[in-house]
C-alpha positions as CSV (number, residue, x, y, z in Angstrom):
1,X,-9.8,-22.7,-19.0
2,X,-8.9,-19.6,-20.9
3,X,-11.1,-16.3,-20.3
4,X,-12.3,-14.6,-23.5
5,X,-12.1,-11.0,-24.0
6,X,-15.2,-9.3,-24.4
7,X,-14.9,-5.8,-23.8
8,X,-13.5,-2.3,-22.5
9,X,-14.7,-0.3,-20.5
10,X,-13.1,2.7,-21.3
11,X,-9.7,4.0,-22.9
12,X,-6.4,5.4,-21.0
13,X,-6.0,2.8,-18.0
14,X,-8.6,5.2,-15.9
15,X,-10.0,3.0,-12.6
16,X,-12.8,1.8,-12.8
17,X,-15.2,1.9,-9.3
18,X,-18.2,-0.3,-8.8
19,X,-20.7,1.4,-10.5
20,X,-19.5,1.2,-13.7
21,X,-18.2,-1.8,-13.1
22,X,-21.7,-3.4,-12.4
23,X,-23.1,-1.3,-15.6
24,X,-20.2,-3.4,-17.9
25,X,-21.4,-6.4,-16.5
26,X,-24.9,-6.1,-16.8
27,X,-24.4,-5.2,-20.0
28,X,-22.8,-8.5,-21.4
29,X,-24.4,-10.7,-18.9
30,X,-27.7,-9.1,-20.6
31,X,-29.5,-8.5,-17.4
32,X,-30.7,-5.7,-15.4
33,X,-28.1,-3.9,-13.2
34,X,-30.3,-4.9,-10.4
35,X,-30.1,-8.6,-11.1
36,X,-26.2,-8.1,-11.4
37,X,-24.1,-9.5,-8.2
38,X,-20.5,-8.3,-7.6
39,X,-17.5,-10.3,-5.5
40,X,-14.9,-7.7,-5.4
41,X,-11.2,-9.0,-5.0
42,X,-7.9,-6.7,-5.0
43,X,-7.5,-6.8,-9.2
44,X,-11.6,-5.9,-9.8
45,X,-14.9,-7.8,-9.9
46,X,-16.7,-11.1,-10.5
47,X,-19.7,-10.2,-11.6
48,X,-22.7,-13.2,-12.5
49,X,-26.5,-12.7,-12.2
50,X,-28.5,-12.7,-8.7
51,X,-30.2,-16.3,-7.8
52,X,-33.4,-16.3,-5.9
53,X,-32.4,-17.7,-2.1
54,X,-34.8,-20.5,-3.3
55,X,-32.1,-22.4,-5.9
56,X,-32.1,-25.9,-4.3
57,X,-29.8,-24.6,-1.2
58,X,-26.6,-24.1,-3.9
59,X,-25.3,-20.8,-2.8
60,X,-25.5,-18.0,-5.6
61,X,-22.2,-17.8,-6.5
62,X,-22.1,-21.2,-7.6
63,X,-25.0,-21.4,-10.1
64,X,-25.7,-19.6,-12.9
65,X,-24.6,-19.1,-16.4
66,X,-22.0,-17.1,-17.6
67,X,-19.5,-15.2,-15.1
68,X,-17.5,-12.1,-16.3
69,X,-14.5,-10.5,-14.5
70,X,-14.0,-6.7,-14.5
71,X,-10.7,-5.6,-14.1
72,X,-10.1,-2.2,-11.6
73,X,-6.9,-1.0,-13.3
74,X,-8.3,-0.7,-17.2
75,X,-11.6,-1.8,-17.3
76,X,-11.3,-5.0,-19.0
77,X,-14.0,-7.4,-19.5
78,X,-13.6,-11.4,-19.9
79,X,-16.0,-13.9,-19.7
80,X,-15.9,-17.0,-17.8
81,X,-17.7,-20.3,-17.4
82,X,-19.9,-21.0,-14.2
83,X,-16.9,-22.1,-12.1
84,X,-16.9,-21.2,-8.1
85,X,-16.3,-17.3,-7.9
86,X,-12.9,-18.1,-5.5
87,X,-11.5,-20.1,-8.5
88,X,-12.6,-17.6,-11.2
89,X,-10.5,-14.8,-8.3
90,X,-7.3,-17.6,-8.5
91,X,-7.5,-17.7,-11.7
92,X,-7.9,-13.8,-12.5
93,X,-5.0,-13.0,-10.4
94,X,-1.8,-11.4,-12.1
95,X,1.0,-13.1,-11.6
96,X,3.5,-11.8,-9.0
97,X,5.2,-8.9,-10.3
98,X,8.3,-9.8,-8.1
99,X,9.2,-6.6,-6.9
100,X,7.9,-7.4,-3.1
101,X,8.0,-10.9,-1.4
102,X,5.0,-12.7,-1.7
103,X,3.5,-12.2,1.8
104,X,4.1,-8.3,1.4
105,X,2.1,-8.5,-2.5
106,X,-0.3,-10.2,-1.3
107,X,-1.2,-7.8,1.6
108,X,-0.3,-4.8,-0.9
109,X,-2.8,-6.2,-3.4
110,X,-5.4,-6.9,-0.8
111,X,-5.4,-2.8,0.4
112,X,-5.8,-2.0,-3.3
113,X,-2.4,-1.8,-4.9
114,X,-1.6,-3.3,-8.1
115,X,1.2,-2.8,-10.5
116,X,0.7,0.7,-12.7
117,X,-1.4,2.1,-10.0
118,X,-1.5,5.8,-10.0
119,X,-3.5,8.4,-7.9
120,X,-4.7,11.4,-10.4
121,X,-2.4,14.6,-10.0
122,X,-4.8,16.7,-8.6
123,X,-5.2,14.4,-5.5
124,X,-1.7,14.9,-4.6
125,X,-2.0,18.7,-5.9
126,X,-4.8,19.5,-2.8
127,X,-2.4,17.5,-0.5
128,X,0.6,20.0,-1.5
129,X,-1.6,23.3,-0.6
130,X,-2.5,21.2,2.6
131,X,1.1,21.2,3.6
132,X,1.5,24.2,2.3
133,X,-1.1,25.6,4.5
134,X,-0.1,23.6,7.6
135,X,3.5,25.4,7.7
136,X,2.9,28.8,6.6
137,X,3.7,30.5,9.8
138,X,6.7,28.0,10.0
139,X,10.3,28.7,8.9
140,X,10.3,25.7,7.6
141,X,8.5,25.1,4.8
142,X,7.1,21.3,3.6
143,X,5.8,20.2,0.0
144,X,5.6,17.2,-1.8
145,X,9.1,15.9,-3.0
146,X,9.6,14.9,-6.2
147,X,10.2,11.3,-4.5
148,X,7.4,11.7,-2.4
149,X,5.0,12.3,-5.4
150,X,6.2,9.3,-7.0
151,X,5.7,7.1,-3.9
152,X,2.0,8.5,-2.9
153,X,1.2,8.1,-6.4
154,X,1.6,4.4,-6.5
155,X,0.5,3.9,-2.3
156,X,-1.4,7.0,-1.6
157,X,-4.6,6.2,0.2
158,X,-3.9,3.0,1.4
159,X,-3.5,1.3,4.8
160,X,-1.6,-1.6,4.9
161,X,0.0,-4.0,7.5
162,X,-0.1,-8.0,8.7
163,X,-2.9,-8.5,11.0
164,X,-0.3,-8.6,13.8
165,X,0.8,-5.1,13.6
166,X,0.2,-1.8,13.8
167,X,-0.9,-1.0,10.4
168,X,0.3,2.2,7.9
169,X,-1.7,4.5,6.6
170,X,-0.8,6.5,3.8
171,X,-1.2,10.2,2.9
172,X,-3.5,11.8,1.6
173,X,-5.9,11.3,4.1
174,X,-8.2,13.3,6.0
175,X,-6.5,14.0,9.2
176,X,-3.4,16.5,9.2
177,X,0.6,15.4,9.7
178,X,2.2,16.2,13.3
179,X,4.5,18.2,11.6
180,X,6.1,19.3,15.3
181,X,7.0,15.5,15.8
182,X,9.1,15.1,12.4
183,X,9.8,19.2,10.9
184,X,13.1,19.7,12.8
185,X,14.2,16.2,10.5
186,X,14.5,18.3,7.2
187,X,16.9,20.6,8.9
188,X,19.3,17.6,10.4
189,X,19.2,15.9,6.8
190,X,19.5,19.1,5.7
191,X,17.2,18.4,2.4
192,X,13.6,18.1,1.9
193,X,11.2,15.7,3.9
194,X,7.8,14.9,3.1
195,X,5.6,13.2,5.3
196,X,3.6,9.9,3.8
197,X,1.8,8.6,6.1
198,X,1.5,7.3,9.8
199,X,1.4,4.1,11.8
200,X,-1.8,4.1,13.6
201,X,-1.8,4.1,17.3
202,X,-4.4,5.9,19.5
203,X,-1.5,6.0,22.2
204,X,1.5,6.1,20.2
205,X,1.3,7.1,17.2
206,X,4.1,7.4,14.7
207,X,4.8,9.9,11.5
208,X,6.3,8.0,8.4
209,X,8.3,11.2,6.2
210,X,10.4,10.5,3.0
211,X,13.6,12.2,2.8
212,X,14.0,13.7,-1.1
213,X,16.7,11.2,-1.3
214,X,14.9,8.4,-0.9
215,X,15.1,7.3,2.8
216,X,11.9,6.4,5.4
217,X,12.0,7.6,8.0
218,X,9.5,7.1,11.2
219,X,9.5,10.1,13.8
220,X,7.6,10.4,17.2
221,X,7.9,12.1,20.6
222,X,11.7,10.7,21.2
223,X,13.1,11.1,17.8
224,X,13.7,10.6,14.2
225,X,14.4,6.6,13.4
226,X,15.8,5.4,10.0
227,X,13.3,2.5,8.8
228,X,14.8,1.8,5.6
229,X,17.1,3.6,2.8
230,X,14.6,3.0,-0.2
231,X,10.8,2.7,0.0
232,X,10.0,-0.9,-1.2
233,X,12.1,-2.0,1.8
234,X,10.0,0.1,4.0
235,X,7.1,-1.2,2.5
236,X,8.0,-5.0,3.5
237,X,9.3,-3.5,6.9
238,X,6.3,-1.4,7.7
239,X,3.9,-4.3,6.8
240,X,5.7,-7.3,7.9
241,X,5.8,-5.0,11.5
242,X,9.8,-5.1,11.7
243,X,10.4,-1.7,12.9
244,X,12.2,-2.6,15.9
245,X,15.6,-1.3,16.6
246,X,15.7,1.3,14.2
247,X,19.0,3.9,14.2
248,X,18.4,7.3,15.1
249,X,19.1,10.4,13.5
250,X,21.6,12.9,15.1
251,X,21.4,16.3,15.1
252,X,24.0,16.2,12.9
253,X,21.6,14.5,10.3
254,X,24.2,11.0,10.9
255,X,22.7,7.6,11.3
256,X,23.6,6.6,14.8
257,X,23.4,2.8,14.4
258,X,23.1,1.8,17.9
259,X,20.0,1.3,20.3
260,X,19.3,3.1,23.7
261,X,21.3,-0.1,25.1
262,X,24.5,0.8,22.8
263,X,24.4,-1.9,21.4
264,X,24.9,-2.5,17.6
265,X,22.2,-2.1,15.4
266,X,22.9,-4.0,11.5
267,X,22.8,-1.6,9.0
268,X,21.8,-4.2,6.5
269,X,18.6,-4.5,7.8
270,X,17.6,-0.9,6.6
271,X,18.4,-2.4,3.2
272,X,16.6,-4.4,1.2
273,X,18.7,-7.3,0.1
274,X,20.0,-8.0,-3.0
275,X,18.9,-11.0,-4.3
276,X,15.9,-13.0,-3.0
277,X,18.6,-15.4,-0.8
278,X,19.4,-12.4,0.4
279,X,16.0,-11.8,2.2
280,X,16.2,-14.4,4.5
281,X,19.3,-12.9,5.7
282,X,18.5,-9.7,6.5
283,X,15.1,-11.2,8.3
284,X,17.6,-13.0,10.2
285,X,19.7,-10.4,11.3
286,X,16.5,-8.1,12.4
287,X,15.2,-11.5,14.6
288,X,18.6,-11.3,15.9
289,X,18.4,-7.8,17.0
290,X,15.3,-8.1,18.3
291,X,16.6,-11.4,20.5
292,X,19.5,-8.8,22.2
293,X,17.3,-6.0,22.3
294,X,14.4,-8.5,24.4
295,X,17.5,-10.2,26.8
């Protein structure tokens, strides 16, 4: 059933948070914000009016009249039928923008990202004086890249991961970089570093820095690792957990692609592959890698 535009909530693509998302909706369901109920899923809200506990046992998000769907990214407002709020979310849902595989979208759109996403300027402006701050007695000297920018722009704030690892949290946040476990990188690269986020760990925690060029990298008491040589690869690595294995940085800012074994390490699988056939062969040559690395 087609959804019927009725409304904006504002001009210029600004997000929209709860609050005024709940004021839209009262406003064209024609009830009281009070009397308004929200559902939030990762594109905005379903938003229908409250039912009294007392409505024949039917759970309140499946009675009602008229639902309407707010959309977090530009405010837009369509109206909907009194379907089941989980098909109203199905149905709301973009369609996969096929830049990430769908496991790693779906996570991505369940922390809050969605395509056009955009953290204001002065967000990542406070972050800069942060870092600033952080290494003013230090000869080196860390900002915000201009590839760094344009990645924390689009993922800043978020923590994402599959629920069986470790998951990444992205700058800005409140606590501070380590900048002793990753500062001596920007001098091996010899180029700029900025650092992103971290992967959470109580015990062993891990800094994720983005080389001005491009590359991930994830640094921690032994080293400097290369996780992948763009950042939607990193993305899919960092949340699908395959992190294993990862080649080191010399001193001489080379990619050593060997473990602590010597073994080989693939360099393809620091690469996102080129076509989607390609995926399942670079999954397969990290499952591999891991199989040597375990025996």
């Amino acid at each position: 059933m087609e959804t019927e535009v009725v409304g904006l909530a504002r001009e210029g693509g600004a997000i929209v948070s709860r609050e005024e998302a709940a004021e839209l909706a009262s406003r064209w369901l024609g009830v009281p914000g009070d009397d308004v109920e929200l559902r939030e899923f990762d594109e905005g809200w379903v938003a229908f009016r409250a039912v009294a506990d007392t409505a024949a046992g039917v759970l309140p998000d499946r009675v009602g009249d008229a639902r309407v769907v707010v959309d977090r990214a530009t405010g837009k407002v369509t109206s909907w039928p009194p379907l089941p709020v989980e098909e109203i979310i199905a149905r709301s849902r973009s369609a996969p923008s096929g830049r990430f595989p769908g496991d790693v979208e779906a996570l991505l759109r369940k922390a809050g990202w969605y395509p056009g996403r955009s953290l204001p300027d002065a967000d990542l402006d406070r972050y800069a004086e942060r870092l600033s701050a952080l290494t003013a007695d230090e000869e080196i000297k860390l900002t915000i890249t201009g590839s760094a920018r344009r990645f924390l722009s689009e993922f800043g704030g978020l923590t994402v991961g599959a629920a069986h690892v470790k998951p990444a949290s992205f700058q800005p946040r409140p606590s501070e970089p380590d900048i002793d476990s990753f500062l001596f990188v920007g001098e091996d690269l010899a180029q700029a570093i900025t650092p992103i986020g971290v992967i959470d760990d109580d015990d062993y925690p891990e800094e994720i820095v983005l080389s001005s060029d491009g590359r991930v990298f994830l640094t921690n008491f032994s080293g400097a690792y290369l996780l992948a040589e763009s950042v939607d690869w990193a993305m899919v690595r960092l949340i699908r957990g395959r992190s294993s294995l990862l080649p080191l940085v010399g001193e001489d800012g080379q990619i050593h692609y060997v473990d602590r074994l010597g073994n080989p390490i693939d360099p393809t699988t620091t690469r996102a592959p080129s076509n989607g056939e390609g995926l399942d062969v670079a999954e397969e040559a990290e499952d591999s890698a891991d199989q040597r690395n375990d025996s």
